[in-house]
Backbone of each chain as ProteinMPNN parsed JSONL, in Angstrom:
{"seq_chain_A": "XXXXXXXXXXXXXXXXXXXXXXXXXXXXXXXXXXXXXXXXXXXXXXXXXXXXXXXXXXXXXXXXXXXXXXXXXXXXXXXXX", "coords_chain_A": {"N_chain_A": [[31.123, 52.06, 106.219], [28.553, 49.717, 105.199], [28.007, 46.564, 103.819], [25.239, 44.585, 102.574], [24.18, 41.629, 102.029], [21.963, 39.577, 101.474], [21.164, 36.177, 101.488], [18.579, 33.508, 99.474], [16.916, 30.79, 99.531], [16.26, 29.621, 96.015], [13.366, 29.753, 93.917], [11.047, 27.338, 94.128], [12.716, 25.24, 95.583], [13.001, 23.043, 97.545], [12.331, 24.079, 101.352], [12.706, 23.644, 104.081], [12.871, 25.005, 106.752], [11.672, 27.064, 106.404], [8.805, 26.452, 106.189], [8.711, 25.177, 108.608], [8.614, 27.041, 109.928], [6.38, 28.442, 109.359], [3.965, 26.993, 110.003], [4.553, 26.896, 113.013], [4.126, 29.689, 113.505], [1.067, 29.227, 112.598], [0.21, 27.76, 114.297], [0.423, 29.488, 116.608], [-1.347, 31.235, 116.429], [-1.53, 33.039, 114.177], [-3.463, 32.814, 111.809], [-3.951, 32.13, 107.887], [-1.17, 32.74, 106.159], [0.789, 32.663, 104.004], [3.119, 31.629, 101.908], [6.126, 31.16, 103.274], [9.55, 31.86, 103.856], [12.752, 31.224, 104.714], [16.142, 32.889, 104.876], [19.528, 33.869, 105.132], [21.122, 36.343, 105.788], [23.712, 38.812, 105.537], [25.906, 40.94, 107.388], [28.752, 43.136, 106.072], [31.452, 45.027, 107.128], [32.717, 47.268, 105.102], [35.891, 48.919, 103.498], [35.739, 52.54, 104.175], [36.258, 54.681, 102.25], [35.286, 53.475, 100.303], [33.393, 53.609, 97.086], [29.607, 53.633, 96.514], [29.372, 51.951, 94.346], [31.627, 50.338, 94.145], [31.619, 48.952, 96.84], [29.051, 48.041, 96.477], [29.884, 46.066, 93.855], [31.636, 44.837, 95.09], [30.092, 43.471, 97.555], [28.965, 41.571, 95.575], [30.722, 39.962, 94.594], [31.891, 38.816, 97.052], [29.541, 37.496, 97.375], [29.227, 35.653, 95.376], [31.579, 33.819, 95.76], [31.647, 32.968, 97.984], [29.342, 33.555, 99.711], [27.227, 32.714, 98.937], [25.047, 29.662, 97.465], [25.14, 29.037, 94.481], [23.501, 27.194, 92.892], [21.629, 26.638, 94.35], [20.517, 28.385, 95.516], [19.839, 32.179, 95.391], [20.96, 35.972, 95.788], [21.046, 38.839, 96.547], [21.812, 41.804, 97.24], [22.623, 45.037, 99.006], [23.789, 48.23, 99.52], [24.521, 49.808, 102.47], [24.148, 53.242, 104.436]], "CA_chain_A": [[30.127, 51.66, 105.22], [28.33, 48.392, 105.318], [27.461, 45.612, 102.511], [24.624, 43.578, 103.485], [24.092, 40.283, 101.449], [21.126, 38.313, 101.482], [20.802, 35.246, 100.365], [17.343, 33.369, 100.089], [16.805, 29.842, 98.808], [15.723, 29.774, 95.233], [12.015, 29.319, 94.276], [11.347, 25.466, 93.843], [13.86, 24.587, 96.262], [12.579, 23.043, 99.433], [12.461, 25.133, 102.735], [11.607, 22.761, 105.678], [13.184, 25.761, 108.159], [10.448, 27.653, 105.848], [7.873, 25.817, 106.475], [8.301, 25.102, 110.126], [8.395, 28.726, 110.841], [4.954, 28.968, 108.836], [3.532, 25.782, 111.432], [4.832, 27.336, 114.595], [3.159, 30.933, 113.189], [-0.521, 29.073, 112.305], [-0.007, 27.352, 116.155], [0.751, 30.686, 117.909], [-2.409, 32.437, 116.249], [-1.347, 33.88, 112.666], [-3.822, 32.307, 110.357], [-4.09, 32.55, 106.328], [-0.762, 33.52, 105.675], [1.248, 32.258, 102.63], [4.548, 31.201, 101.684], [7.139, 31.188, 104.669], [10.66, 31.237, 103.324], [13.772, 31.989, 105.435], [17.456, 32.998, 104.43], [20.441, 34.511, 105.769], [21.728, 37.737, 105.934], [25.373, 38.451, 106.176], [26.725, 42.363, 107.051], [30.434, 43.096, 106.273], [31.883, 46.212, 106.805], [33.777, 47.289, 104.041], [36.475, 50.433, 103.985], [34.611, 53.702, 104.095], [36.5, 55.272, 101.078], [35.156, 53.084, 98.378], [32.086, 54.463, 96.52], [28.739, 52.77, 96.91], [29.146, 50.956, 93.093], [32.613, 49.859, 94.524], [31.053, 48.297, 97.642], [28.316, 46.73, 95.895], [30.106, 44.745, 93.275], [32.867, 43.891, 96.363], [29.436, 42.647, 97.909], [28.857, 40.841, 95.076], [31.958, 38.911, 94.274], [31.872, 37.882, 98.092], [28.358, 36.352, 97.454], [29.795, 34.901, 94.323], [32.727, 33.375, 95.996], [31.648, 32.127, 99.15], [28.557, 33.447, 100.781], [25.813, 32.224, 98.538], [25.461, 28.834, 96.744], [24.176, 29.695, 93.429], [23.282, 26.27, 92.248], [20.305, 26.257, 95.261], [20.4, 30.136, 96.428], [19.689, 33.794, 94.727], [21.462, 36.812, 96.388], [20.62, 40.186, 96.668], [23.293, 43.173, 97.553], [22.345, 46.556, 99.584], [24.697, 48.631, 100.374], [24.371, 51.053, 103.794], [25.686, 54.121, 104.396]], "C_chain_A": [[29.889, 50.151, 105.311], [27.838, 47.902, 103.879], [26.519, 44.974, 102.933], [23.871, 42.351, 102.091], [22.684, 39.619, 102.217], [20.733, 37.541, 100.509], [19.595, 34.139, 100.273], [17.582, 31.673, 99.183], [15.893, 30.41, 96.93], [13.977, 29.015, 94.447], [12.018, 27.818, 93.881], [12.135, 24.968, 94.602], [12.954, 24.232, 97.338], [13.158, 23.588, 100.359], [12.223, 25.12, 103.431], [12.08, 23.536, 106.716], [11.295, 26.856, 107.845], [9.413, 27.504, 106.39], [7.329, 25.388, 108.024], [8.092, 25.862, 110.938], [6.462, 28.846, 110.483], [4.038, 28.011, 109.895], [3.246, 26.295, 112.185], [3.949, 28.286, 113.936], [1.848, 30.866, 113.236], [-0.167, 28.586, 113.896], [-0.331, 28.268, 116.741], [-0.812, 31.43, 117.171], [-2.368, 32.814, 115.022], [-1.661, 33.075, 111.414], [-3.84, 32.878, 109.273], [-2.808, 33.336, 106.055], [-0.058, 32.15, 104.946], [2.363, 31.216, 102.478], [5.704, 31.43, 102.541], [8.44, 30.96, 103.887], [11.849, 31.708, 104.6], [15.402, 31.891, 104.803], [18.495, 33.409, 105.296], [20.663, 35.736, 105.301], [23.087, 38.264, 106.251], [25.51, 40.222, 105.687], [27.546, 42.813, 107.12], [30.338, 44.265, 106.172], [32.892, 46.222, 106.128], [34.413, 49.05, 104.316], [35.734, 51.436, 103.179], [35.336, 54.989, 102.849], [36.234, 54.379, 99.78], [33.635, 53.738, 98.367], [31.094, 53.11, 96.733], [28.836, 51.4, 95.662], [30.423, 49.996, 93.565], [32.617, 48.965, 95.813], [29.974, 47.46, 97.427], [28.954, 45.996, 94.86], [31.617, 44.386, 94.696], [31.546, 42.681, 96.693], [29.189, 41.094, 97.153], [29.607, 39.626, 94.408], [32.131, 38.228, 95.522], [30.91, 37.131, 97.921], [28.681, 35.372, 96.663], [30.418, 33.623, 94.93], [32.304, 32.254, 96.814], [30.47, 32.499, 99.644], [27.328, 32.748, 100.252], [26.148, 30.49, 97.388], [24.584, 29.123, 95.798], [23.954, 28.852, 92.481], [21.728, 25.998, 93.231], [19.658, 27.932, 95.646], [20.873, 31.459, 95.253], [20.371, 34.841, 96.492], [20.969, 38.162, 96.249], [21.882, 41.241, 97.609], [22.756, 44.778, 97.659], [23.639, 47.168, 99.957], [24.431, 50.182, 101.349], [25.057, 51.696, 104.138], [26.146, 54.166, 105.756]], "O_chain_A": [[30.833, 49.378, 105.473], [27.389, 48.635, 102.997], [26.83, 44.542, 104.043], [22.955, 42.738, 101.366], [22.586, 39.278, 103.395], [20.262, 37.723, 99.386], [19.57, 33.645, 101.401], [18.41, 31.564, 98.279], [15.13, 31.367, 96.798], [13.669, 27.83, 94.575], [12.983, 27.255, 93.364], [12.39, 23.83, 94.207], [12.25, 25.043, 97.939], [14.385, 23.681, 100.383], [11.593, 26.017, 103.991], [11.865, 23.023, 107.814], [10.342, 27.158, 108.564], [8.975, 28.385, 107.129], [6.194, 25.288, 108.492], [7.655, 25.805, 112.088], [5.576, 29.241, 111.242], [3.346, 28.682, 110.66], [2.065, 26.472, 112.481], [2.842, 27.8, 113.702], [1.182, 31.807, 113.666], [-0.451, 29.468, 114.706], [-1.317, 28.194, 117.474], [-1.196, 32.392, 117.836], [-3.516, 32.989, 114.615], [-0.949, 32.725, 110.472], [-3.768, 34.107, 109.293], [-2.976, 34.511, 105.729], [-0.278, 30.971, 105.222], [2.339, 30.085, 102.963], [6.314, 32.367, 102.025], [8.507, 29.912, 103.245], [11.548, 32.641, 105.345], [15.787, 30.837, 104.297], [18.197, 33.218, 106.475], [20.228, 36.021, 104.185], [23.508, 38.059, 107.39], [25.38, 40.751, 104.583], [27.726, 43.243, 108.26], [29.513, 44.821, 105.448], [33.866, 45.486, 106.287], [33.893, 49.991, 104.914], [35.269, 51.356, 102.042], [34.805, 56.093, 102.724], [36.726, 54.472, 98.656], [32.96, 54.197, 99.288], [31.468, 51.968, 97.0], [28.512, 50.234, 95.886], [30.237, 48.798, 93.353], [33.583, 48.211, 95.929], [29.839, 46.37, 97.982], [28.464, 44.868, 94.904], [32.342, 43.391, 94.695], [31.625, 41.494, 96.376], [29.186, 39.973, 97.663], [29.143, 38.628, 93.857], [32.507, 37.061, 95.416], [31.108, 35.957, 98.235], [28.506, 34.216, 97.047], [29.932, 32.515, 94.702], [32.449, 31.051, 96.597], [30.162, 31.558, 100.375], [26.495, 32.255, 101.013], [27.179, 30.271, 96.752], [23.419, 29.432, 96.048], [24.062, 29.221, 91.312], [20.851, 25.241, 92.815], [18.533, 28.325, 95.955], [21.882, 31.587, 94.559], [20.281, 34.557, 97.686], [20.155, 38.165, 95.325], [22.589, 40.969, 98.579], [22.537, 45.536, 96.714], [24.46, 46.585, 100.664], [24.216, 51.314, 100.917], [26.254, 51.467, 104.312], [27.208, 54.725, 106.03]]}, "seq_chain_B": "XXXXXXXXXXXXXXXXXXXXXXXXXXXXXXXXXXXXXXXXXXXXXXXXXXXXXXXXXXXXXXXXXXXXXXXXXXXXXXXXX", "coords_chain_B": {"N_chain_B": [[0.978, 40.403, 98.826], [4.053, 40.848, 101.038], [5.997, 40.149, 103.94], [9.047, 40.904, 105.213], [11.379, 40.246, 107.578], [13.802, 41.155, 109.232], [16.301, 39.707, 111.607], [18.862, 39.82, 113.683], [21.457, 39.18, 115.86], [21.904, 41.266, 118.63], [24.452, 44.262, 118.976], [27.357, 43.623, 120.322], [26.699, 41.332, 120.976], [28.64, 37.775, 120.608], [29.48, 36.769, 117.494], [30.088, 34.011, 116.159], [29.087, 32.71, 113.602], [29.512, 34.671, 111.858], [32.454, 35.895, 112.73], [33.65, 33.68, 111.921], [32.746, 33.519, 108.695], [33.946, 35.98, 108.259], [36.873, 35.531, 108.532], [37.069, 33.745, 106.455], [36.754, 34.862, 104.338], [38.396, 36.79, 104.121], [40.88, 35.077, 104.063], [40.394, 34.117, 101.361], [41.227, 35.893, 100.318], [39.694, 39.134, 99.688], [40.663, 41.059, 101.759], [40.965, 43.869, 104.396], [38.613, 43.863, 105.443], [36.001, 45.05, 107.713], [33.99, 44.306, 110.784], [32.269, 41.508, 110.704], [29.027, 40.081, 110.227], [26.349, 37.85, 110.648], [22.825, 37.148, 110.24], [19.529, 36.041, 110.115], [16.947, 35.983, 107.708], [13.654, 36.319, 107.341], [10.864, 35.475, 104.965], [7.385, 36.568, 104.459], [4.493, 35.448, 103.647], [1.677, 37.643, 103.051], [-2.292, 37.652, 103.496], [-3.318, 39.511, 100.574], [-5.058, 41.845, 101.222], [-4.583, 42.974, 103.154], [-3.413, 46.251, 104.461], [-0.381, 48.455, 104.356], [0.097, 49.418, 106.853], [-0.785, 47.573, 108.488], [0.018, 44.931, 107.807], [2.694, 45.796, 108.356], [3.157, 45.733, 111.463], [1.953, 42.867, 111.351], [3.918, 41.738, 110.985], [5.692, 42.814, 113.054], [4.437, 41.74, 115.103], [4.801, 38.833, 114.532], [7.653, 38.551, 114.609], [8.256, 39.483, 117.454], [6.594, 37.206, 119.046], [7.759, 35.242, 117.426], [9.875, 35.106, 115.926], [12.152, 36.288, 116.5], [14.885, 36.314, 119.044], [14.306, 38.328, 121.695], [15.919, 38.704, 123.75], [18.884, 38.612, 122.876], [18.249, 39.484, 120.597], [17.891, 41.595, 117.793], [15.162, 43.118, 115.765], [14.577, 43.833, 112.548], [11.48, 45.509, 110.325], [10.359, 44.984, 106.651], [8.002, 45.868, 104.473], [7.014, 44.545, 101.69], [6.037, 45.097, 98.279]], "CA_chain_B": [[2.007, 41.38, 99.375], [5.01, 39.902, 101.579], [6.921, 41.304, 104.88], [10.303, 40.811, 105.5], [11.355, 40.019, 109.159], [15.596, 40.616, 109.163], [16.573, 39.341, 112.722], [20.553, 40.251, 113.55], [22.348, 39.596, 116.765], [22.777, 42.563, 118.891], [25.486, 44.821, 118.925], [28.3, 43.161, 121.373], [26.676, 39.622, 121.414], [29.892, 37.116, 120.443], [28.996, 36.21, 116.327], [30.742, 33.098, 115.476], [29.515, 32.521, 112.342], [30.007, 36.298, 110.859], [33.618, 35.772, 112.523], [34.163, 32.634, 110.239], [32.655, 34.105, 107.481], [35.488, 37.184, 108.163], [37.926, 34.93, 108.334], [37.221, 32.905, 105.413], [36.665, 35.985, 103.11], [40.039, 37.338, 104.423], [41.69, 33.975, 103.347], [39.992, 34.229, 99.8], [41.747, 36.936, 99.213], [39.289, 40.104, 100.44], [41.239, 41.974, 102.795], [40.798, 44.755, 105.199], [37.14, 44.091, 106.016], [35.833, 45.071, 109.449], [33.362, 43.288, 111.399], [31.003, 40.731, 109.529], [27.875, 39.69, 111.3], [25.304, 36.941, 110.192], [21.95, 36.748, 110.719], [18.58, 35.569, 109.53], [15.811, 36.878, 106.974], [12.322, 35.238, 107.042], [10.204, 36.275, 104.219], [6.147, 35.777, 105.228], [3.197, 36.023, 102.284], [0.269, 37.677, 103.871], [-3.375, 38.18, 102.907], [-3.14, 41.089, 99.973], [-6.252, 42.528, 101.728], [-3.835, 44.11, 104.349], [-2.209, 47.422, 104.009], [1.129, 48.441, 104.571], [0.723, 49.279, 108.329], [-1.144, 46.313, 108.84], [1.313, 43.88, 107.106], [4.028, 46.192, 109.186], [2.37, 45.35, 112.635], [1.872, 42.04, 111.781], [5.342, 41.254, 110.98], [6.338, 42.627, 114.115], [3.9, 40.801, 116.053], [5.194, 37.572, 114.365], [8.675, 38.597, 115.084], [8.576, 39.074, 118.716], [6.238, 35.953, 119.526], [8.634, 33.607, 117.347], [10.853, 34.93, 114.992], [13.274, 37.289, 117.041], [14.994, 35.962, 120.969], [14.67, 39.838, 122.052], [16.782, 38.834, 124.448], [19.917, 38.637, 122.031], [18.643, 39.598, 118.74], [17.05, 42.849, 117.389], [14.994, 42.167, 114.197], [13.478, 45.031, 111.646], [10.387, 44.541, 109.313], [10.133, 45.563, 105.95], [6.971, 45.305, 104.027], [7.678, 44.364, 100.212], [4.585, 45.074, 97.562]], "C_chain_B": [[3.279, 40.367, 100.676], [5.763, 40.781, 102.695], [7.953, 40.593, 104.953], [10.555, 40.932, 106.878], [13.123, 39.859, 108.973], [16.059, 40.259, 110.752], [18.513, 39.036, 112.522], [20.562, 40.334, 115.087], [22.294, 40.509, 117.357], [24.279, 43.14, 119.216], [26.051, 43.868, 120.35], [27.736, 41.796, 122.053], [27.564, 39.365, 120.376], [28.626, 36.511, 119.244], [29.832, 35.521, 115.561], [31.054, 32.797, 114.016], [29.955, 33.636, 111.624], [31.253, 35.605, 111.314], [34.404, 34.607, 111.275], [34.306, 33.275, 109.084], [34.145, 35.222, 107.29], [36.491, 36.743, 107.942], [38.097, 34.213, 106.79], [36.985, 33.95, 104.224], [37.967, 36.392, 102.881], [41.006, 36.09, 103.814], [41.556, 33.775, 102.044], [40.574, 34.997, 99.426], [40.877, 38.734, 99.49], [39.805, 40.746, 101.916], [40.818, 43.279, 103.134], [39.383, 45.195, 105.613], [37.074, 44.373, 106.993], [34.701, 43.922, 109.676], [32.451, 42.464, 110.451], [30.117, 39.986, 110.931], [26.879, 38.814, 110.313], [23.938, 37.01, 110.687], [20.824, 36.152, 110.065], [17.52, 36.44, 108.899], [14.813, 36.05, 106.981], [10.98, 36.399, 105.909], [8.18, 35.264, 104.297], [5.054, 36.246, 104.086], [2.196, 36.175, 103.438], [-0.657, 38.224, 102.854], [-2.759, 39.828, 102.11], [-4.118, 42.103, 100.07], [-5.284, 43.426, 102.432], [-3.089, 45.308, 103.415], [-1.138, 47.475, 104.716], [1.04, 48.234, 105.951], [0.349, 48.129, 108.664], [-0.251, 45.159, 108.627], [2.609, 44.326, 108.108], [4.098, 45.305, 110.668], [2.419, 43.766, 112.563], [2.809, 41.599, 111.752], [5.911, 41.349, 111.734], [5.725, 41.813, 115.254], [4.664, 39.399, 115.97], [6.957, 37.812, 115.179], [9.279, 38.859, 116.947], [7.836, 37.9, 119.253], [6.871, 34.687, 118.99], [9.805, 33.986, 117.031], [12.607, 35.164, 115.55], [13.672, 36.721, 118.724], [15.099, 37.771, 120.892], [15.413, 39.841, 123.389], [18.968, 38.963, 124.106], [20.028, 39.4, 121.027], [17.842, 40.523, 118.496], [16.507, 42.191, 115.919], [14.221, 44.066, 113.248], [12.265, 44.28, 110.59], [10.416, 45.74, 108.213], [9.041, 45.316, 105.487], [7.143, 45.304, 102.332], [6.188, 44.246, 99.34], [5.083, 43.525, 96.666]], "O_chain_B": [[3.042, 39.195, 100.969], [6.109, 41.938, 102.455], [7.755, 39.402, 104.711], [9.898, 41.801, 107.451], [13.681, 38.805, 108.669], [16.19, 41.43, 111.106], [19.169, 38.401, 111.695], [19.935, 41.213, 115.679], [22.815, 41.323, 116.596], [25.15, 42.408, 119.685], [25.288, 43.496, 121.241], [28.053, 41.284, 123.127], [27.64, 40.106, 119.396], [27.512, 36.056, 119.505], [30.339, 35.977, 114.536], [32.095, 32.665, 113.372], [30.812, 33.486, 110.753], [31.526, 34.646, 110.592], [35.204, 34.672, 110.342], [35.34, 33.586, 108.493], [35.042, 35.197, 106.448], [37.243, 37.344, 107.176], [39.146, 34.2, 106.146], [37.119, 33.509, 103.082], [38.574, 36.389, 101.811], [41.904, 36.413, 103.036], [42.504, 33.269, 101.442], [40.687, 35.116, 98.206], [41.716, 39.635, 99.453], [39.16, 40.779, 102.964], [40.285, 43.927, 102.234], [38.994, 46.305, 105.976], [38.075, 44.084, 107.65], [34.537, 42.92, 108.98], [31.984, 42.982, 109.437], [30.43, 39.577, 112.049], [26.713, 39.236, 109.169], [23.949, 36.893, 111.913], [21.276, 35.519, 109.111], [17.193, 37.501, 109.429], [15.06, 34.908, 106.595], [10.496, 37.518, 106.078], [7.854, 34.079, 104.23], [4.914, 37.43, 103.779], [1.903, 35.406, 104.353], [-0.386, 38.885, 101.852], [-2.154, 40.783, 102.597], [-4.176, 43.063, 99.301], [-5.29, 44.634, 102.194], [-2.522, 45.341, 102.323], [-0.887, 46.679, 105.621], [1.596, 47.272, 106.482], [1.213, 47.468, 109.24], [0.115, 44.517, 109.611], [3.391, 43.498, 108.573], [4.915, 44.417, 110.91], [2.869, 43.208, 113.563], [2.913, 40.748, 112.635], [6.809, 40.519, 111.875], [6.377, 41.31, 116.169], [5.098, 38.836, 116.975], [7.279, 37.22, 116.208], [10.342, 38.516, 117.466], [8.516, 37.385, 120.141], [6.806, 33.561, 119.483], [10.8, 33.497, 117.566], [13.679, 34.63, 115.266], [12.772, 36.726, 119.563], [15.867, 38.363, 120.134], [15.509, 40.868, 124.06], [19.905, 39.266, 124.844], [21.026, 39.911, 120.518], [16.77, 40.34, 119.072], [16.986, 41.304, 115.213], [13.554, 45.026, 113.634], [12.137, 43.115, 110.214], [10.468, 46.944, 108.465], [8.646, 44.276, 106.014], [7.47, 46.393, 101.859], [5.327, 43.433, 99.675], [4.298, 42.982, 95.888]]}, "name": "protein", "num_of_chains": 2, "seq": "XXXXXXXXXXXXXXXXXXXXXXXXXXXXXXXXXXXXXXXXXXXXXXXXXXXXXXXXXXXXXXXXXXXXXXXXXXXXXXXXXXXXXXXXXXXXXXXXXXXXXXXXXXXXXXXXXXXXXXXXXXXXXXXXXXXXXXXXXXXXXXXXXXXXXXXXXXXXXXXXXX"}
């Protein structure tokens, strides 16, 4: 069973990786599009006898802890079967 | 409307930072995780004229001309209303 964590900057925050992706994108051809943000993604496998509610708050105490900074960054928690 | 572009490593390319991350979860105190893998999410606002497949399509267009090395890294697209 997997956890998969993403964590995205939070809105108002500056996002100059953001932004340089949206650049390069209008260069290469892909006009009129919007808001460019980029984050990370982090997928731990967790042991395959806990239940899905038991794998998502695990997820979520790792984002807590260490994977997300939650003074600049929002998280989000899927968990895959 | 907004697509989602998740870009992840492929299977059996060497993932430094996930290993950190594994390690440093495992030292927090989370034990008996398996593999942890890192990768990147880019979230892209497009015209809300497009429909889903369209928005799908273009997300993968963007993702193999910048977002994704498809020589390393597999990427999926979601499309988010």
């Amino acid at each position: 069973m997997k956890v998969r964590v993403n964590v995205m900057l939070k809105e108002g925050v500056l996002d100059p990786q953001g932004k340089a992706i949206g650049h390069a994108l209008d260069v290469l051809g892909f006009h009129g599009l919007g808001e460019v943000r980029m984050g990370k993604v982090i997928e731990i496998e967790v042991p395959a006898q806990k239940s899905q509610d038991e794998a998502a708050s695990l997820g979520e105490a790792m984002a807590r802890e260490l994977l997300a900074n939650l003074v600049i960054e929002d998280f989000t928690v899927e968990v895959l079967s």
